[in-house]
N, C-alpha and C positions, 0 to 999 in steps of 0.2 A: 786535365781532369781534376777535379777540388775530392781535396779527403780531410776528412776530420776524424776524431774518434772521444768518446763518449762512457765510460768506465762508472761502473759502479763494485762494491765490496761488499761481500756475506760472509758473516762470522762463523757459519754452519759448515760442513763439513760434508764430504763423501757426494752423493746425490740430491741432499738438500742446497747444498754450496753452489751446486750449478748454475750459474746464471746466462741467459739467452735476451735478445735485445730484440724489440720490434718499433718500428716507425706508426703511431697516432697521427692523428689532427692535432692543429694547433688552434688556438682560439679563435671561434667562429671560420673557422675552413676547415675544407675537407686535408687529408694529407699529400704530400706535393709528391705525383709520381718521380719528378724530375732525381728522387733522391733515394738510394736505397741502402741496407746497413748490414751488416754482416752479424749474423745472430750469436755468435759465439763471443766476436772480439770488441763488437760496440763500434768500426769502423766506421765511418758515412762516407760513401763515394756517391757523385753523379752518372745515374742513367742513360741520359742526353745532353746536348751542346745548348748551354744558358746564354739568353740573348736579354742583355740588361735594357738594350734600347726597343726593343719588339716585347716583350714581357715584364714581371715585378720588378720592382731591382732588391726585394729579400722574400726572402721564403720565414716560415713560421711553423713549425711543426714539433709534437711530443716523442720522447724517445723510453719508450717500455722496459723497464730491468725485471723480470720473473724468475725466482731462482728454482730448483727442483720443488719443492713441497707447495707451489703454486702464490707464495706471498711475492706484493709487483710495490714496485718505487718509478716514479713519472719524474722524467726533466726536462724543459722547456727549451729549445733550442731554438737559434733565428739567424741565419744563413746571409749575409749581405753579400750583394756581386757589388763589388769595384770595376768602372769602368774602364774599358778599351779605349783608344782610338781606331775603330774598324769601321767608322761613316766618311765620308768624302761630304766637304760642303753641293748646297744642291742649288742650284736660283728656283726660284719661283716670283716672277714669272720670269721665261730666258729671256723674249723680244721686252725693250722700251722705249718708247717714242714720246717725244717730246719737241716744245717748239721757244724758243727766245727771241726778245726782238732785237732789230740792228740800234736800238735805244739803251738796250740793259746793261747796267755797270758793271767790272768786275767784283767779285764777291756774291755776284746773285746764283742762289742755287738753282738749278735745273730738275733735277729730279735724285729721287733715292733707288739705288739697289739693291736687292736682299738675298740673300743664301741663309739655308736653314745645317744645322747641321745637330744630329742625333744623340752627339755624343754629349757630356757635363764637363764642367768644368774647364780646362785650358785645353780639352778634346775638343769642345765646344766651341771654344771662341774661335771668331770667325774676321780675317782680314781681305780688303778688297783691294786691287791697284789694277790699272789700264793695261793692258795688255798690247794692243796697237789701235790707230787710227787718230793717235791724237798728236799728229805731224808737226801742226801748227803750234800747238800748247796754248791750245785757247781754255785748255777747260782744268781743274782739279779734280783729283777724288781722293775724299776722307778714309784712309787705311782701315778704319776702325767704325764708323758709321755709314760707309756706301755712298754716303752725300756728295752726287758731282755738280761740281759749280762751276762759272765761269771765272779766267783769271786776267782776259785780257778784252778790250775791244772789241767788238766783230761790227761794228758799222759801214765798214767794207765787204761783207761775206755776204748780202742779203739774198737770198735765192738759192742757198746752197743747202747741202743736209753733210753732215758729217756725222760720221759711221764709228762709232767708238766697238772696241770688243771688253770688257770684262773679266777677270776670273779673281775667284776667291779661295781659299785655303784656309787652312785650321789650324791650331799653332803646333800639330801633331806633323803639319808639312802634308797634309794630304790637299791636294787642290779639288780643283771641279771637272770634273767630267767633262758637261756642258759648260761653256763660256756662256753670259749673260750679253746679248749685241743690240747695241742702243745709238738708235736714230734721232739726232737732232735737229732740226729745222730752222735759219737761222730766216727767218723774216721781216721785210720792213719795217719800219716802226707806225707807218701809217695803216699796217694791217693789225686787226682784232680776231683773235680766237672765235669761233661759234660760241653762244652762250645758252649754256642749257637754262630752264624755266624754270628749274627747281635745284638747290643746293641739293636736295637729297629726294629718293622716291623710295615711296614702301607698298609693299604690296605683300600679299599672301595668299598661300596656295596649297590644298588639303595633299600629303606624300602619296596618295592612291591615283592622281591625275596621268592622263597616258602621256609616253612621248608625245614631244609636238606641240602640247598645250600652249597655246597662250597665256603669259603671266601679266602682262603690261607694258606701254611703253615709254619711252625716255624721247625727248623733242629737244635741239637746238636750233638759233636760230643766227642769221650771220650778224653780224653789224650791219647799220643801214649804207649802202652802196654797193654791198658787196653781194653776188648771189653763185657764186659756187656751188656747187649741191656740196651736202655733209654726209659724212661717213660716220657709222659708228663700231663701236669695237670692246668688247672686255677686254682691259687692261688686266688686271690680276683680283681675285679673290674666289676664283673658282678652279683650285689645282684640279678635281674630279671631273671638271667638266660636263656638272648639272644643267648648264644653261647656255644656250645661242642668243646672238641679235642679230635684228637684220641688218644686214649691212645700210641700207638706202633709207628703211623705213624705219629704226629704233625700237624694233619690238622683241621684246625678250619670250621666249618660248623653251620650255624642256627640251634638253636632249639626249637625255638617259632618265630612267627611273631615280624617285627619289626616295630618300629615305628618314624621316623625322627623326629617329634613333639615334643615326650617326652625324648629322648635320641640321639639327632643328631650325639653324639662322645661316646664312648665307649674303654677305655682301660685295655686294659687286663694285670693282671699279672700273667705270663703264666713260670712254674718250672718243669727245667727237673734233672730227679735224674736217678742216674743208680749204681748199688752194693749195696752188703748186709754188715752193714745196709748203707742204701742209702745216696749218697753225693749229694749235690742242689746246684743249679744252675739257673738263672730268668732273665727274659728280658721281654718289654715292647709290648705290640701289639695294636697301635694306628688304630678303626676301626672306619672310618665315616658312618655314614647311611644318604645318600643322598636322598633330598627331592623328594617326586612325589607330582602330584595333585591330591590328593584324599581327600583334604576337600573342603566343600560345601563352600563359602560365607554366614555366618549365622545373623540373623536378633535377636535383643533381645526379641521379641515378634515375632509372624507371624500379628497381626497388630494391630491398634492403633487410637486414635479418638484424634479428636482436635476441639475446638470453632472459627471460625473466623469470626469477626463483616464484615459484608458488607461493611462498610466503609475505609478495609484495604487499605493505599496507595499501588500502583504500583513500583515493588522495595522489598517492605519489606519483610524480612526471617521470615515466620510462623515456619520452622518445620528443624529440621536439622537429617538425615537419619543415623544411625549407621550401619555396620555390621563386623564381623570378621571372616577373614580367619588365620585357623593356622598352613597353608604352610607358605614358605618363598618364598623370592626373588617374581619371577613375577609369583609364583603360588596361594600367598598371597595378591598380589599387587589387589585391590578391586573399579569397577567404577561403578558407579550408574545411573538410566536411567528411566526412565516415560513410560508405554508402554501403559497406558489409557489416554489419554489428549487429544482428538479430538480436543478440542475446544479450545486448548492450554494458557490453561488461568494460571497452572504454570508452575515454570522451575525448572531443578535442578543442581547443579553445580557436575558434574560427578567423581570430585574425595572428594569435602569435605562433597557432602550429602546435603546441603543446597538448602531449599527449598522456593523461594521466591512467590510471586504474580506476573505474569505478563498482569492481564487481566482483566474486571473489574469483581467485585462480586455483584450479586443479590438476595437475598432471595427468590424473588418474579420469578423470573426466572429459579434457580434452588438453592434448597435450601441445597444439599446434592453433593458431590462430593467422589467418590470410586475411589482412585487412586493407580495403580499399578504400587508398584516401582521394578525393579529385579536388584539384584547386580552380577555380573559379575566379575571373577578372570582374569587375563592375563595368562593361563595356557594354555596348550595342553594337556587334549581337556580341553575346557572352560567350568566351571564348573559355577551356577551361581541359586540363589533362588530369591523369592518374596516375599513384602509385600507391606500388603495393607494398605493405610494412608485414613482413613473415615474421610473425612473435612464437619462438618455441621456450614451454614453460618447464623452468627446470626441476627436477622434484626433490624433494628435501632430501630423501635418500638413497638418491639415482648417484651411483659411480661411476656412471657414460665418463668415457675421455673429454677432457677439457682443450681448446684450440687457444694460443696466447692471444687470438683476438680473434674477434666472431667475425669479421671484415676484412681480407686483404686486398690489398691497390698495387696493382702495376704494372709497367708498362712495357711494352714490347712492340720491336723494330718491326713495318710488314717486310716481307719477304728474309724472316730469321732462318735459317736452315733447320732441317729438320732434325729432332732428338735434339736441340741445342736446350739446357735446362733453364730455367730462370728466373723462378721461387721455391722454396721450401718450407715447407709448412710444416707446425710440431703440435702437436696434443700430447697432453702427460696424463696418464693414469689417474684415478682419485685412489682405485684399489688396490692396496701396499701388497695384493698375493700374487697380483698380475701388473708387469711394465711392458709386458710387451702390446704393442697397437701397429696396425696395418692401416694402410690410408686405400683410397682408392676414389674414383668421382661419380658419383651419380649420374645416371645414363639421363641426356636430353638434347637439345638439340645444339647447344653452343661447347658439350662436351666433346663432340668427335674433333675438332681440329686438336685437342690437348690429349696429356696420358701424365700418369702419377706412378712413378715408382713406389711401388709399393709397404718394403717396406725402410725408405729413407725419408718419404713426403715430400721428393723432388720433384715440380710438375716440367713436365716439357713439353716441346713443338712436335703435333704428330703430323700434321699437314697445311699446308702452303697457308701463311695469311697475308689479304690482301686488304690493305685500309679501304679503300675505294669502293670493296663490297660489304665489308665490316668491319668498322670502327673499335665496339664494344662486346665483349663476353664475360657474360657471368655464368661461373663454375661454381658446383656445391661440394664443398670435399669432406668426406666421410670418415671419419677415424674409428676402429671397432676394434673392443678387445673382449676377453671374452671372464665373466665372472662363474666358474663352474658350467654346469650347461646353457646358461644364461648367455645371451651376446649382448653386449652394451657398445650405442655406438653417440657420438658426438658429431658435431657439422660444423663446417665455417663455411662463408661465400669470398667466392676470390673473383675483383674484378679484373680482367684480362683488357687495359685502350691498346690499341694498336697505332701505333704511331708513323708517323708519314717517312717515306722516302721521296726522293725526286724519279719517280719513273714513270713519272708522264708529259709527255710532250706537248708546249699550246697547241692548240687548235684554233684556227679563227674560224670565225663566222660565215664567210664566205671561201668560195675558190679562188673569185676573183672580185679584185674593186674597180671601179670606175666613177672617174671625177670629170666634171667639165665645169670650168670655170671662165669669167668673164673677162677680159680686158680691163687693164685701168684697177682693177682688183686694189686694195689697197693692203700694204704691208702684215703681216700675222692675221690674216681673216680667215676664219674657219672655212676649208672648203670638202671636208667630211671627216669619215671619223672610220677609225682599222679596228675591229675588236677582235680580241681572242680571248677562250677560256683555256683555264690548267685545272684538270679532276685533283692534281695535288692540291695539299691544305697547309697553312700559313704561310713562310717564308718563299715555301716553296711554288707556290701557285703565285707570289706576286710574280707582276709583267713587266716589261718594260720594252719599250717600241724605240727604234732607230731604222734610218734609212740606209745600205747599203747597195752601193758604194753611196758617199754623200752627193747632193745635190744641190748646184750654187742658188735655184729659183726656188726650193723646197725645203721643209724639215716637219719633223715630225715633233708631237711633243712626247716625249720618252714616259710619260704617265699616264698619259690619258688616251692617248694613238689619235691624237686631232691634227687633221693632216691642214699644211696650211703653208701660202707663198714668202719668203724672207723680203723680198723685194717685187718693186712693182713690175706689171708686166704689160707689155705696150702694146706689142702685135700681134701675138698668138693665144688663140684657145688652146690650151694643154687638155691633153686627155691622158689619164696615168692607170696603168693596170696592175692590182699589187696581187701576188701569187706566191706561194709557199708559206713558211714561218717568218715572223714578224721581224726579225731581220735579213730576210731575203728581198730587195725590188729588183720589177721589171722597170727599164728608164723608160718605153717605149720612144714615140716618135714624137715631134710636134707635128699639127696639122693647121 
C-alpha cells in the first residue's frame, strides 16, 4: 500500500488553527478515487491495488487545507507508480511456419519471433533461445531480436520439416507461459513458393457489418509446373481474432464484431503454402474498419451540484460542461445546449461547454436552479445524452453550514460488510452562536443502501452492494444547525462507484461445442471458436482459454478461444465436445 503525507501550517490558534485536508481534481481530471486522505493528518494512502500496466502510470490530483474559520490553501500533487516486474513475456502469434530451400546459404534468415511483454524498462526486455528441436544445429536464433537463421547446409534435408520450440523471458527471469512452436519446411531448390498477385491488398469495411461478412480475397498462384492446391492462413496480426480465411478459397470474412474505436486498422499477415512438405509464401492485408455512430455523447457523471453566491457578476463562467464521444470525425464532433432555462438566466457556449451567468441571481427569488444540459454529436442519426447541473444560490446573508467541498468521490468494495464506514464528511458553522451541526441524507432512492452517523458525518454500508446491479450512487447529505428558532441547513453530493470483485464465474456461450474438421487440414487453421463472458469488470473479467488435460493434435489459443490443429491430420475426422468452464475438455473419441 503507497502513503504519502501532505502538511500544511496556521498561525491562528484554538478553533481557527484547525486545519482538515480533502482530496480535488487535478488539472483537467476529475479526482482519482484510487486515493484517499486522512482529514486531520494530511496522510494519502491507496483505496485499491494500482496496476501501472492496465491503468495511468501517474495520478494528478489537488489536496485542500481549510482551517476552522473557513480560509482554504490548494497543493498540487502527482503520484508516479514505478514499475513491477508482474507480466510474463507472451508470443503473439504462438504457431510459425516457414519454408527454406535445399539451395540456401548459411546466414539466411528464416523468420522472426516475437514476445510482448507489459512491463518498461529492463521488466520489459525481452530475450529468446531454442528450447528443443534443433538436434541437428542447423539453425540460430538472435537472444535479443528473435531472428532465426540458418547456420548450416541443409541440401541433404529436402522433404523434411523441423519442429523447433521457442521460449522467451524477461530480464526479471519470468519466462513464457506459452512456448512459441515453429515449423520449418526444408524444400528442394527446384520448388517455388505460391506467389501471391499482389505484394499488399486493402480493403474496407463499415464496424456495423454482421459476423460472417465478406471483406475480400487474397489469390496465389503456383509456379508454372507445379499445381498442388494452396492453402491459406493468418499468420499474425489479428491477436482478437476479427477475421477468418478460407482455407482453399482466400477469402477473408468477420468472425466477431467489430469495433472502429478500439481497432480502426488492422493488418494482416496472411501465408499461402502449397506441397508436401509445404513451401510459404506472405503478403500484407491492410483492413480499415470505418467509423459509424454508435456511441452516445457521455457525461462524466449524469449530474452534478455547485454553490453560487447571489452576488455573481454577469459574464462570469460558473461551470464548464465536459463530455466524450468516442466516434471520430463528425460522429465524435460534440455541441452542448440548455434545454431548461425558461428564464434564461444562463448560457452555454456550445462547443467549449462553458457556463456563464447571464441573468441576475436571487436567493430570495429562487433559491435552486435544475438545469438540463444534452450533448449532441454531428452524426447521422444524432446521437446525444443529458445532464443535470443543480446550481443552489447562496445568499449573501445565509449562515447555512458550509461542506469543505460541494462534491465528494469514492470508492467502495461490492460486497463491503455492513455498518463498515468509509467517508466522513464535515460542514463548519458560519454562526459563531452555534457549532453544533447534525448531518443526515436526504430520503431517495440510491440513499437506502447507506446511513450517516449523525452526529460525526461518518456514512456507512447499511446494505449489501452489488457492482453488477449498481455501479454508481449519488447521495445528498444534509448538514443543519439551528440559528435561534430558525434551522439553517447546507448540502453536498457524495458520489458512492462501487468497485469490482471477482465473484463471478465465466460463462460460456454454449453447454456444449462441436467441431468437425477435414483431413489434410493444414497446421494452425481455424477450426472454431469457445467463447465465454465474465459479468466482472476489468482485470477481472479478462479470459483466458487452455486446454485441459493438453492435447498432442490440438490447442487453443489462450486469448481469443480459436480452437485449432498443431499438426497435420491424415486419417481421421475429429469430432470434439467442449463442456464446462474454459479450462475444463472433454477429449471425446475419434471416429
Amino acid at each position: 500500500m503507497f502513503s504519502s503525507q501532505v502538511s500544511a501550517t496556521d498561525a491562528d490558534s484554538g478553533s481557527f488553527g484547525a486545519i482538515t485536508y480533502s482530496i480535488g481534481s487535478g488539472i483537467g481530471s476529475l479526482a482519482p478515487v484510487q486515493f484517499s486522505i486522512d482529514q486531520y493528518t494530511g496522510r494519502i494512502c491507496t483505496t485499491s491495488q494500482l496496476d501501472r500496466d492496465e491503468g495511468p502510470n501517474h495520478y494528478e490530483f489537488t489536496v485542500t487545507a481549510i482551517d476552522g474559520g473557513g480560509l482554504k490553501s490548494v497543493a498540487y500533487v502527482k503520484v508516479y507508480l514505478d514499475d513491477i516486474n508482474d507480466n510474463r513475456p507472451v508470443f503473439y502469434p504462438v504457431q510459425y511456419a516457414a519454408s527454406v530451400s535445399t539451395q540456401s546459404l548459411p546466414g539466411t534468415a528464416v523468420l522472426r519471433v516475437s514476445a510482448f511483454d507489459k512491463d518498461v524498462g529492463q521488466n520489459g526486455k525481452v530475450t529468446y533461445r531454442i528450447v528443443s528441436g534443433n538436434l541437428l544445429s542447423l539453425f540460430t536464433l538472435n537472444r535479443d531480436t528473435g531472428v532465426l537463421s540458418l547456420v548450416a547446409h541443409v541440401h541433404d534435408r529436402a522433404g523434411t520439416v523441423q519442429q523447433l520450440v521457442i521460449s522467451a523471458r524477461d530480464a526479471g527471469g519470468l519466462t513464457s507461459l506459452v512456448n512459441a512452436m515453429v515449423n520449418i519446411s526444408i524444400v528442394s531448390g527446384t520448388v517455388s513458393p505460391p506467389l501471391f498477385e499482389q505484394a499488399q491488398y486493402f480493403f474496407t469495411i463499415p464496424e456495423d457489418v454482421r459476423r460472417g461478412s465478406h471483406i475480400g480475397s487474397v489469390r496465389a498462384i503456383n509456379s508454372p509446373g507445379h499445381s498442388d492446391s494452396i492453402s491459406y492462413t493468418i499468420s499474425s496480426g489479428d491477436p482478437n481474432g476479427y477475421f477468418a480465411i478460407g482455407i482453399s478459397s482466400g477469402l477473408i470474412q468477420t468472425s466477431i464484431p467489430l469495433d472502429h474505436e478500439s481497432h480502426p486498422v488492422v493488418i494482416l499477415d496472411v501465408q499461402a503454402s502449397s506441397g508436401s512438405p509445404p513451401a510459404y509464401s506472405s503478403t500484407k492485408v491492410k483492413i480499415t474498419i470505418s467509423d459509424i455512430n454508435d456511441n452516445t455523447p457521455t457525461f462524466p457523471t449524469s449530474s452534478e451540484s455547485i454553490l453560487v453566491p447571489e452576488n455573481t457578476e454577469i459574464g462570469t463562467v460558473i461551470y464548464t460542461v465536459h463530455a466524450d464521444d468516442q466516434d471520430s470525425g463528425a460522429n465524435g464532433r460534440v455541441q452542448f445546449d440548455i434545454v431548461s432555462n425558461e428564464d434564461k438566466t444562463f448560457s452555454i457556449d456550445r462547443t467549449s461547454g462553458k457556463l456563464r451567468v447571464i441573468g441576475s441571481l436571487s436567493f430570495e427569488t429562487l433559491p435552486r436552479y435544475d438545469l438540463k444540459i444534452v450533448a449532441k454529436d454531428s452524426g447521422a442519426p444524432q446521437l446525444s445524452s443529458t445532464f443535470t447541473l443543480i446550481i443552489h444560490i447562496q445568499d449573501e446573508s445565509d449562515n447555512a453550514p458550509i461542506f469543505d467541498t460541494l462534491t465528494y468521490r469514492v470508492e467502495v468494495k461490492e460486497g463491503t460488510a455492513i455498518n463498515t464506514r468509509f467517508l466522513q464528511v464535515r460542514a463548519l458553522s458560519q454562526d459563531s452562536r452555534d457549532n453544533h451541526i447534525t448531518y443526515y441524507l436526504r430520503t431517495d432512492g440510491d440513499s437506502a443502501n447507506f446511513g450517516i452517523l449523525p452526529e460525526s458525518g461518518w456514512l456507512y454500508v447499511k446494505s449489501a452492494l452489488d457492482r453488477e446491479n449498481k455501479d454508481l450512487f449519488s447521495l445528498t447529505v444534509v448538514a443543519s444547525s439551528s440559528e435561534g428558532d430558525q434551522r439553517k441547513t447546507g448540502t453536498a453530493m457524495v458520489r458512492v462507484c462501487i468497485t469490482d470483485e471477482n465473484d463471478n464465474a465465466p460463462k460460456l456461450s454454449e453447454d456444449q461445442y462441436f467441431f468437425t474438421i477435414q483431413e489434410n487440414i493444414p497446421p494452425s487453421s481455424p477450426i472454431g471458436r469457445i467463447l465465454a463472458t465474465d459479468r466482472d469488470h476489468g482485470i477481472n473479467s479478462k479470459l483466458t482459454y487452455r486446454l485441459f488435460p493438453a492435447h498432442s493434435s490440438f490447442q487453443i489459443n489462450s486469448l481469443t478461444g480459436n480452437y485449432l490443429p498443431i499438426r497435420q491430420l491424415l486419417q481421421w475426422v475429429y469430432s470434439r465436445e467442449f463442456s464446462g468452464l474454459p479450462s475444463l475438455w472433454s477429449s471425446g473419441n475419434p471416429r
